[in-house]
N, C-alpha and C positions, 0 to 999 in steps of 0.2 A: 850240659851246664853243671859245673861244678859250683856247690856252697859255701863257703868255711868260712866258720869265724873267726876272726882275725884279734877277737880279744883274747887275751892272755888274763889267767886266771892267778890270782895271789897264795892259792893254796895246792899241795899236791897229795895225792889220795891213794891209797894200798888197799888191797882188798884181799883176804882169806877167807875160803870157806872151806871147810872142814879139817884146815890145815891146810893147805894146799893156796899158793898163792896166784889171784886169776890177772892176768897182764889187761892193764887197762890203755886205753887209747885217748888223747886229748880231749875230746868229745867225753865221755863217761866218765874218767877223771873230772872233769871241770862240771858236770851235770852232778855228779853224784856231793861233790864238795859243794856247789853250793845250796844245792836241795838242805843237805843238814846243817850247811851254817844259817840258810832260811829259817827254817822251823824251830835253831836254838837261840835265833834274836827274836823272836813273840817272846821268851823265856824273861820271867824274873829274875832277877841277877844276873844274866848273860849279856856283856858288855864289850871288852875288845876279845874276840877269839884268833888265839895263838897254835895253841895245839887241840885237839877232839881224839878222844881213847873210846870209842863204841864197841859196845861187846854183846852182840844178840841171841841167845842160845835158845833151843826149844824147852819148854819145859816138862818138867819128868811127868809121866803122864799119873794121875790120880789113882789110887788106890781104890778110891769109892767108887762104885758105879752105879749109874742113876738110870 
């Protein structure tokens, strides 16, 4: 038994890590767009979303050590 959803999603989604770009499939594509247009309508001021520029980086690790 095959599943698929048959909805079509209004958004399309790119993915790079490390530079490198990872080819995404309808399913991850449409999960991954709307996971983050989810959690940026809780947002104040986030109203009609058009375009999303996400940019997640590690951060440089602390000089101080504890």
């Amino acid at each position: 038994m095959e599943c698929e959803s048959k909805q079509e999603s209004n958004f399309s989604a790119e993915l790079e890590v490390n530079g490198c770009k990872i080819a995404l499939n309808r399913f991850v594509e449409s999960f991954i767009s709307q996971a983050i247009i989810g959690m940026l309508a809780s947002l104040r001021g986030v109203d009609v979303v058009e375009t999303i520029d996400l940019k997640i980086s590690k951060k440089a690790e602390s000089s101080q050590a504890q």
